[in-house]
C-alpha positions in Angstrom: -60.7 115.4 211.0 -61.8 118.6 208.6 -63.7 121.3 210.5 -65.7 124.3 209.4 -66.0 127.5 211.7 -68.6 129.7 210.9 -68.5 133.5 211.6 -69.4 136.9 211.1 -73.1 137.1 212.7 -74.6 139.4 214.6 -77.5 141.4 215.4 -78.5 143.9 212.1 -82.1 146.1 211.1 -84.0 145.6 208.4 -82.0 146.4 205.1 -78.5 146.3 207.0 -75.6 143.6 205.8 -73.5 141.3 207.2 -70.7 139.4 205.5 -70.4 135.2 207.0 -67.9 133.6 206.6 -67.0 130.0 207.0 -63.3 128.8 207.2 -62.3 125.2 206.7 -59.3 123.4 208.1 -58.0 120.3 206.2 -57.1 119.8 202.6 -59.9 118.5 201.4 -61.5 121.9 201.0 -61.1 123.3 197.2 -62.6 119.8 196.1 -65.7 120.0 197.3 -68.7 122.1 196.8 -70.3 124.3 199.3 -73.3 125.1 200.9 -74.6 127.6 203.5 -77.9 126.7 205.0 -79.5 128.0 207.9 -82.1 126.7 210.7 -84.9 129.6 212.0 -86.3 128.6 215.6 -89.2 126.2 215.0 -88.0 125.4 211.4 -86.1 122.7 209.7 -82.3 123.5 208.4 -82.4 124.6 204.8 -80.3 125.4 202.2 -79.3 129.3 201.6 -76.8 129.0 198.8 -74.0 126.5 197.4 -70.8 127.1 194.7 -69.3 124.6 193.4 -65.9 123.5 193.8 -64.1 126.4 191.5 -66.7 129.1 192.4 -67.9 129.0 188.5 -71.7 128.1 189.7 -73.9 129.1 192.3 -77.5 128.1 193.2 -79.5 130.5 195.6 -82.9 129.5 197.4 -85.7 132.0 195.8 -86.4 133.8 199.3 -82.3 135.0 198.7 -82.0 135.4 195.1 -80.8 139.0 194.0 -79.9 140.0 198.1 -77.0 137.2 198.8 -74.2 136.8 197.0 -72.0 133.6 198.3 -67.9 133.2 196.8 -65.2 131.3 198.1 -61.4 131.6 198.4 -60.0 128.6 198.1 -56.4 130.1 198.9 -58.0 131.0 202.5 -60.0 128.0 202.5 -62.6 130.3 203.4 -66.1 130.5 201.8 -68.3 133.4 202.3 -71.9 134.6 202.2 -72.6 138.2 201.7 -76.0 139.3 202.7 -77.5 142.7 202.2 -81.3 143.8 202.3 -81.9 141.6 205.3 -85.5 141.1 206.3 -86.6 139.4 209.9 -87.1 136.4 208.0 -83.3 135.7 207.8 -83.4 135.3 211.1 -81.7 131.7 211.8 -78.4 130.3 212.8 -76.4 130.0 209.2 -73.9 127.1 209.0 -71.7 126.1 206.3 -71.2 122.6 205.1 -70.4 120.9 202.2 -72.6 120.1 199.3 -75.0 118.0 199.8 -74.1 117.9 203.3 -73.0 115.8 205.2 -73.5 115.1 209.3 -69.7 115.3 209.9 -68.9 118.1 209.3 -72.2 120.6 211.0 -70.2 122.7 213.3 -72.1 125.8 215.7 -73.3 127.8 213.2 -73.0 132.2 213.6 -76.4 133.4 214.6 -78.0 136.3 212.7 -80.8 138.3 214.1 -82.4 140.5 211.9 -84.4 143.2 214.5 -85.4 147.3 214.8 
């Protein structure tokens, strides 16, 4: 059974960065597109970014556009999402999945907490 970790939150201020990451275990990794999405308390999960499977393309929600950056290595079977000029909005548990996603393959999420 394939399983994605998530990692790499924390607790950041306004305008700080954190880097995610998500690594995947199983082969079936550099075939599929990926997504990050993320869930704020009170609000349905939504979609944050996805690349495809070669990391040519990449789709960003407009309340990320120009401040996340997502990339992948399929090498490391590891996808990332870089965020920098974080607002308390981004406040949400951010999980990785594939794309669309599927209910197999949710795992914890990495919490980030964007606070002064």
């Amino acid at each position: 059974q394939a399983q994605l970790v998530e990692s790499g939150g924390g607790l950041v201020q306004p305008g700080g960065s954190l880097r995610l990451s998500c690594a995947a275990s199983g082969r079936f990794f550099s075939t599929y597109a990926m997504g990050w999405y993320r869930q704020a308390p009170g609000k349905q999960r939504e979609l944050v970014a996805y690349i495809g499977s070669g990391g040519g393309s990449t789709n960003y929600a407009d309340s990320v556009k120009g401040r996340f950056t997502i990339s992948r290595d399929n090498a490391k079977n590891t996808v990332y999402l870089q965020m920098n000029s974080l607002k308390p909005e981004d406040t949400a548990v951010y999980y990785c999945n594939i794309y669309p996603p599927e209910y197999t393959y949710w795992g914890q999420g990495t919490q980030v907490i964007v606070s002064s």
